[in-house]
C-alpha positions in Angstrom: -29.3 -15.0 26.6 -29.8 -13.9 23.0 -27.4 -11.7 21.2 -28.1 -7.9 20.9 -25.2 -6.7 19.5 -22.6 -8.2 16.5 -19.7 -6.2 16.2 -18.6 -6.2 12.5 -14.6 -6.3 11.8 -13.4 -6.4 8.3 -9.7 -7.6 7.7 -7.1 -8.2 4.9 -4.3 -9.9 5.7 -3.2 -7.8 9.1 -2.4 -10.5 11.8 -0.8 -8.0 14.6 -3.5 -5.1 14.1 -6.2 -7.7 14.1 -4.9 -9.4 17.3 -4.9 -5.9 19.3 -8.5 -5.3 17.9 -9.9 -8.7 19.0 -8.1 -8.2 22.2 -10.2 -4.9 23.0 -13.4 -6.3 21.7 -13.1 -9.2 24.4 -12.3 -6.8 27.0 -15.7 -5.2 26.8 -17.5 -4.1 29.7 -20.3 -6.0 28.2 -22.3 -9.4 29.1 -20.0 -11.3 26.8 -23.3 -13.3 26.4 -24.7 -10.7 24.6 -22.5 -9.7 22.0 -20.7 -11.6 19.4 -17.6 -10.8 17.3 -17.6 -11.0 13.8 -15.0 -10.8 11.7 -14.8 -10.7 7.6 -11.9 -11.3 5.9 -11.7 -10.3 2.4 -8.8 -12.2 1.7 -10.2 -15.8 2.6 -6.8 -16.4 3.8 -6.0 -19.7 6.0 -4.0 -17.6 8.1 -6.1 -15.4 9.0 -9.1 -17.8 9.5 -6.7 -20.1 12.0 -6.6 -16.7 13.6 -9.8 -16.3 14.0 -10.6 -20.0 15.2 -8.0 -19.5 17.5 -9.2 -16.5 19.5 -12.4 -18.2 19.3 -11.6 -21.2 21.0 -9.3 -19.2 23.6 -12.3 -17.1 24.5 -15.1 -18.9 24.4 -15.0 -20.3 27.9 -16.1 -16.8 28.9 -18.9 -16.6 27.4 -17.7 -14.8 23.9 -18.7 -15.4 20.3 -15.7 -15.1 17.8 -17.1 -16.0 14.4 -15.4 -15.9 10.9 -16.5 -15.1 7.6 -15.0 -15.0 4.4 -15.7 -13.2 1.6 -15.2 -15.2 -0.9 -12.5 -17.8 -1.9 -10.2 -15.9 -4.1 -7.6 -13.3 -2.5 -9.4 -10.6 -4.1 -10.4 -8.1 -2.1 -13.8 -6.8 -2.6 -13.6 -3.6 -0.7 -15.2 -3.0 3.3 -18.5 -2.4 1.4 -18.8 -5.9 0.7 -17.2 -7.3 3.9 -19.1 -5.3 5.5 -22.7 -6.4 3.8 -21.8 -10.1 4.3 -20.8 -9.4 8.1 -24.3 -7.5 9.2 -26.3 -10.0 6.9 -25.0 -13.2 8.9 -24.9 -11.1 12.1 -27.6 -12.1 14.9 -27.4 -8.9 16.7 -30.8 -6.6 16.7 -27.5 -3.7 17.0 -24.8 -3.8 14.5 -21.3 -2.3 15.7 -18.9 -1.7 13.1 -14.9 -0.4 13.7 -12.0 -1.6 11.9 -9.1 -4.1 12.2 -6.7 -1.1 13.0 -8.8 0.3 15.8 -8.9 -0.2 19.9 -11.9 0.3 21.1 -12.4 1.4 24.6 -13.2 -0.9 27.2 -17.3 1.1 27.7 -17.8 1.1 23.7 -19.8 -1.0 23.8 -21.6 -0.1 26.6 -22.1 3.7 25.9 -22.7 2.9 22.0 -26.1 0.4 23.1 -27.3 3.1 25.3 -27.4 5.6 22.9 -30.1 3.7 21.2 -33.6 4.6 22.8 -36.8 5.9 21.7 -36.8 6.2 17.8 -33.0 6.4 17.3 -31.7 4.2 14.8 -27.9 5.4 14.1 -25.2 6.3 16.9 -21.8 7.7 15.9 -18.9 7.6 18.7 -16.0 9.4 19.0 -12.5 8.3 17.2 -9.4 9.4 19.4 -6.3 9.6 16.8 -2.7 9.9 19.1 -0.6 12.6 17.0 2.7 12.9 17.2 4.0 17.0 17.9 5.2 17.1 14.7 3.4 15.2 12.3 3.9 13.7 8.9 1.6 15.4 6.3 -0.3 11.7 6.0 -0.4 11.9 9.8 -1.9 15.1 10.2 -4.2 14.5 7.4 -5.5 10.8 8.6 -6.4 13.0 12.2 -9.2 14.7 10.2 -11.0 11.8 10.7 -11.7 12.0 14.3 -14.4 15.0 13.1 -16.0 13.0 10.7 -19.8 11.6 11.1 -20.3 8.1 11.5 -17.0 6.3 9.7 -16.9 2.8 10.2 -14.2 2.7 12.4 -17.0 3.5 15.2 -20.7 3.5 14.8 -24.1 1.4 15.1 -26.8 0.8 13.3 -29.8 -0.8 14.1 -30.9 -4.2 11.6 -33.4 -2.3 10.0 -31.8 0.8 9.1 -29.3 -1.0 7.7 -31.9 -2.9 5.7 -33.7 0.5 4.8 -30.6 1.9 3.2 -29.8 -1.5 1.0 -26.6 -1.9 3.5 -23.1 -0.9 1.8 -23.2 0.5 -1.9 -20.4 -2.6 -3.0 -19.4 0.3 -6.0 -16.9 1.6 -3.2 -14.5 -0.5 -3.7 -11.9 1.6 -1.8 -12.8 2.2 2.0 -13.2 5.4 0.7 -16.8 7.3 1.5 -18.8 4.2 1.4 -19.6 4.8 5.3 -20.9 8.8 4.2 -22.8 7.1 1.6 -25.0 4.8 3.7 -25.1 8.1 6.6 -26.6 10.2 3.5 -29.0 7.4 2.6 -30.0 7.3 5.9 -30.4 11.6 6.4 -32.5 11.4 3.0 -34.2 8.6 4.7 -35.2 11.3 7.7 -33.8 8.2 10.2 -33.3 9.9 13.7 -29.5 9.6 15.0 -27.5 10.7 17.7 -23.7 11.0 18.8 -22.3 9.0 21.3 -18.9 10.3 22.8 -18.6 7.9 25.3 -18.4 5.2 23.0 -14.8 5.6 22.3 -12.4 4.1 19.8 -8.7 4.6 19.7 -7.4 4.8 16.1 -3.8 4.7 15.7 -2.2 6.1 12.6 -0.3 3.5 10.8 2.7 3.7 9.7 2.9 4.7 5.8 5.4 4.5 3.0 7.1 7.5 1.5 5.1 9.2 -1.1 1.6 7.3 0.5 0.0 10.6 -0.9 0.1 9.9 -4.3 -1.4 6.5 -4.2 -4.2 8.3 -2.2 -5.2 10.0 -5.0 -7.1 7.4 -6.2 -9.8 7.6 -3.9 -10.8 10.9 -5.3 -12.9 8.5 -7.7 -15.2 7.6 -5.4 -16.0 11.2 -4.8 -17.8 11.5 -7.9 -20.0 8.6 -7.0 -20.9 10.2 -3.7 -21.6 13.3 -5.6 -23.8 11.5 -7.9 -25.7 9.9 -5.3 -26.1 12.9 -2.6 -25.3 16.1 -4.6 -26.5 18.5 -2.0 -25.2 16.9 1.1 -22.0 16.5 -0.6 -21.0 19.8 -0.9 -22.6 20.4 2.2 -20.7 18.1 4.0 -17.9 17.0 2.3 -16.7 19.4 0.3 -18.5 23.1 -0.1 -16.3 23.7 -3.5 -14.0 22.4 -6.1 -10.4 22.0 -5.9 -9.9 25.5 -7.9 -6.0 25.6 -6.5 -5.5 21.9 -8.3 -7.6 22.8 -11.2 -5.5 26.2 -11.6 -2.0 24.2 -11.1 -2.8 21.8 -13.5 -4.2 24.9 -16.0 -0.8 26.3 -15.7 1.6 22.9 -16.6 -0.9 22.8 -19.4 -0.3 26.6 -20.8 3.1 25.4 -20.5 3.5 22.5 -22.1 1.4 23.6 -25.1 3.1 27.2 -25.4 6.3 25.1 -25.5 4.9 22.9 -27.9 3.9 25.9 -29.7 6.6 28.0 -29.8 5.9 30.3 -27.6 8.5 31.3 -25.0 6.5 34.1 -23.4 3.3 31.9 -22.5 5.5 29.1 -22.2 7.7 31.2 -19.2 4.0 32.5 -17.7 2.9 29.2 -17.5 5.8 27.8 -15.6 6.1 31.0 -13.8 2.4 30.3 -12.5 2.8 27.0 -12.1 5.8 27.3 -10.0 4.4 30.0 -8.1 1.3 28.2 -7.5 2.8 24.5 -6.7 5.1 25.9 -4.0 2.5 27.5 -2.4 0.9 24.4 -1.7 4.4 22.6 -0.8 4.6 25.5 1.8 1.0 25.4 3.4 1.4 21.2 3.8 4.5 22.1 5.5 3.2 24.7 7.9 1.1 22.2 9.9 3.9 19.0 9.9 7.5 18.0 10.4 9.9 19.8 9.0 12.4 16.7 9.1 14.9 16.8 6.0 13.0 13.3 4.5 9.3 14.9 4.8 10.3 18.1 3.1 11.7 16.2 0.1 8.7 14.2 0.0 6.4 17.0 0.4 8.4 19.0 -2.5 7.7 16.3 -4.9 4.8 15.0 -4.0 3.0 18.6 -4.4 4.3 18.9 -7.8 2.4 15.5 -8.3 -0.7 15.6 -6.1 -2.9 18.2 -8.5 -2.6 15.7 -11.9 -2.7 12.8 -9.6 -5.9 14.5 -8.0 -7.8 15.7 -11.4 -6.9 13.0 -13.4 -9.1 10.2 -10.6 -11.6 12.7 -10.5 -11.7 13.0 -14.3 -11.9 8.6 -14.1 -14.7 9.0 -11.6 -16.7 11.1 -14.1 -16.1 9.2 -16.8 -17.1 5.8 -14.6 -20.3 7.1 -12.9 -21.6 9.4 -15.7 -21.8 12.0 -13.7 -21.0 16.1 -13.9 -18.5 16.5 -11.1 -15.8 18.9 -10.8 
């Protein structure tokens, strides 16, 4: 039996997540004939590739396919753009499934997702199941968002061709950061017919994150721009229907600040770090309202908030400056 479907896993370097992923994906309720496994590592790492060789071996008297791929030879990574491109390009599926190296999917994903496809449909997006906690961190509760997001890689399909139509994965995401929206709007412009799929289920655990993970995050806000440049319309439509006025305004007032101080001038100097207090605790209090108010997470959320609005315009400025493009 030929394949129909290649599922498409990137990876860096995470043994244990990667394990429990291949572990679902061979627990399909699927004709194991049919489907083959295909997983890209962007690290080209030996370990990782004896992995990989090893599951393929261990499953392969059952009828599976467990292939690997690198993406290059260099412990670079690329980005799941690229890993992604080289994985559906050396895929032999007509039906390309894509999740991540941190999901679970359900034992019918596959199933449900493949039956989605009929008549002229050439996209399906499943549904991502995110376990929260009762009091989350303010990463947890923010990483949850993406079980309402449209067709993130952590769970769709795409047929060959539309994948071809779009030119596959624009490699200038370099972050897994809005590359999957990118090739979804390519697609919408495209007028490709799609459809959801929410028995096609994939469990997305949160992972555990360092203190302060929200600053580093920051720097995905560069890839916005891009997006913007690319799909201006369905950007604000669907990603974001106005600029970040409150971290536009925060930053305004540490700058009215620091050059009224520089100046001389107390009384602008005090307004701006009146507002500016007034304005960062404000946001320290909403992030609060909606997680944990453990000792730990407060003191990260004060500091963090007096950090996230630079952090945040500064990658945003970088994005306009790198993509030429007008973007608040």
């Amino acid at each position: 039996m030929s394949v129909l479907v290649s599922v498409v896993v990137p990876t860096f370097k995470r043994r244990d997540l990667l394990d429990r992923c291949i572990i679902a994906l061979v627990a399909q309720s699927f004709d194991p004939a049919a489907y083959e496994i295909v997983i890209v590592d962007d690290a080209a790492c030996a370990e990782t590739r004896q992995q990989v060789e090893h599951w393929a071996k261990r499953v392969a008297h059952c009828g599976h396919c467990v292939r690997y791929l690198p993406v290059c030879d260099a412990c670079t990574p690329h980005g799941p753009a690229t890993a992604r491109n080289l994985g559906w390009r050396a895929a032999r599926g007509e039906i390309i499934a894509f999740t991540d190296d941190d999901c679970i999917p359900a034992p019918g994903w596959l199933k449900a997702g493949v039956a989605a496809f009929s008549g002229d449909i050439m996209a399906v997006s499943g549904r991502i199941v995110i376990p929260l906690a009762n009091n989350p961190t303010d990463y947890e509760y923010n990483a949850s968002h993406l079980a309402n997001s449209e067709f993130v890689t952590a769970n769709c399909f795409y047929r060959r061709e539309a994948l071809a139509l779009a030119g596959g994965f624009d490699e200038r995401f370099t972050a897994p950061w809005r590359e999957d929206s990118d090739l979804f709007f390519t697609l919408l412009e495209n007028n490709v017919q799609y459809t959801c799929s929410p028995d096609a289920v994939v469990v997305h655990p949160v992972r555990p994150a360092r203190w302060g993970i929200s600053l580093s995050q920051q720097r995905k806000s560069m890839f916005n721009a891009l997006l913007f440049k690319k799909h201006p319309r369905l950007y604000w439509q669907k990603i974001q229907p106005s600029p970040p006025w409150h971290y536009y305004g925060i930053v305004g007032a540490l700058l009215l600040m620091l050059t009224a101080t520089l100046l001389g001038s107390r009384f602008f100097a005090f307004c701006g770090l009146g507002l500016w207090g007034w304005m960062t605790a404000r946001f320290c209090a909403q992030r609060l309202s909606r997680t944990s108010r453990a000792p730990a997470h407060v003191a990260e959320m004060l500091l963090t908030s007096m950090l996230i609005p630079p952090l945040a315009v500064f990658w945003r400025l970088r994005g306009v400056i790198r993509f030429r493009v007008l973007f608040l």
